[in-house]
C-alpha positions in Angstrom: 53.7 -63.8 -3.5 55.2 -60.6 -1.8 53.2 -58.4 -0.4 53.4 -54.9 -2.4 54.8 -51.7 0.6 52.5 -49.0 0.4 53.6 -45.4 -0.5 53.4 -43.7 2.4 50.5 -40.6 1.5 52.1 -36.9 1.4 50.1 -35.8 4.1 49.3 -36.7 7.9 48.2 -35.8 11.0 50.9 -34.8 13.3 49.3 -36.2 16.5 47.0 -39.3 15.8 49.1 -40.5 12.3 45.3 -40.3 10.2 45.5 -39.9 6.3 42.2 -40.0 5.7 40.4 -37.7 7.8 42.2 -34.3 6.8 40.0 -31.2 5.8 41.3 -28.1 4.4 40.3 -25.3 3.6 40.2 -24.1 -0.1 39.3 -21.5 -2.4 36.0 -22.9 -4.7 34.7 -21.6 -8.0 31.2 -21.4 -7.5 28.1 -20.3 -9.0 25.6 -17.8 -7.9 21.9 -19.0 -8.2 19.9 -15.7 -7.7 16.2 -17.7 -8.2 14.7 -15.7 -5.2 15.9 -13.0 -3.7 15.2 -14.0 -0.1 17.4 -17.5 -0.7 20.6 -16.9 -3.0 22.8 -20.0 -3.2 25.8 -21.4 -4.9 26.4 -24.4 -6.9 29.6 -25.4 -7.7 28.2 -28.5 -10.1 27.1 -25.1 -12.2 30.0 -23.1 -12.4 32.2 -22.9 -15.8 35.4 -23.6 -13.7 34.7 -25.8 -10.6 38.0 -26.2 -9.7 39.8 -25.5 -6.0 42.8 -23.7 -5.1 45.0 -24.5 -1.7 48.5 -23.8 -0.4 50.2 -24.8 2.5 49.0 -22.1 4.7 45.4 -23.2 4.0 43.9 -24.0 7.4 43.3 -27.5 8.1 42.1 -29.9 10.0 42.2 -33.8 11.3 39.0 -35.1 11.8 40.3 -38.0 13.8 41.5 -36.2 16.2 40.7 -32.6 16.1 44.3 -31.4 15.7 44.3 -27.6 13.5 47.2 -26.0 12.1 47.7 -25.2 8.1 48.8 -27.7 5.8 52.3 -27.5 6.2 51.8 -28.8 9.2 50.2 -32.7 8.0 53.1 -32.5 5.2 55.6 -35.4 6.0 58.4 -33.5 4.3 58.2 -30.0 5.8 57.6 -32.5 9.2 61.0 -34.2 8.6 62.9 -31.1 7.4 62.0 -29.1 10.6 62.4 -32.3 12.8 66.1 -32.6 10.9 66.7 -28.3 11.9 65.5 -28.8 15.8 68.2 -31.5 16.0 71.0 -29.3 14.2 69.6 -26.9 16.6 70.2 -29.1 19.7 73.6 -30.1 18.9 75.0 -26.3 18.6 73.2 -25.1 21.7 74.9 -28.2 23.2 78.1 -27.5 21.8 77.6 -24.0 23.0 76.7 -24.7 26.2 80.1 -26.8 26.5 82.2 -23.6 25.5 80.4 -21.5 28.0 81.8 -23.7 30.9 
């Protein structure tokens, strides 16, 4: 039997390769718990909407490593777009450079 190719994961660390270590920062709907004045908490297991919001400018970052950036920066697709620009990039200042001579 072949083996099944796993689907590479949207996102990963630019500098170790890690999947599964990534943290990010997101936006939480919480619950206040007011019990005591001196010790006000929040409970996200209580709130009518516990969901989370992040973008690709959330900060994040690799636990494997410690790399930080936002969350563009672990997407492979933004990762290969601007790795395909920086060689466009290379070849005009190349051809520029041999017009200057």
């Amino acid at each position: 039997m072949a083996k099944k190719k796993k689907t590479p994961t949207p996102y990963v660390c630019p500098e170790c390769q890690e999947t599964e270590f990534i943290d990010i920062a997101a936006t939480v709907r919480v619950r206040l718990i007011q019990d005591d004045p001196d010790n006000i908490q929040t409970d996200a297991d209580e709130s009518d909407d516990g969901s989370h919001e992040w973008d690709g400018d959330a900060s994040a970052q690799c636990c494997g490593c410690g790399f930080q950036g936002k969350v563009n920066d672990f997407d492979r697709e933004v990762m290969a777009a601007a790795k395909a620009f920086a060689g466009e990039v290379e070849k005009v200042a190349e051809r520029m450079k041999g017009e200057v001579k």
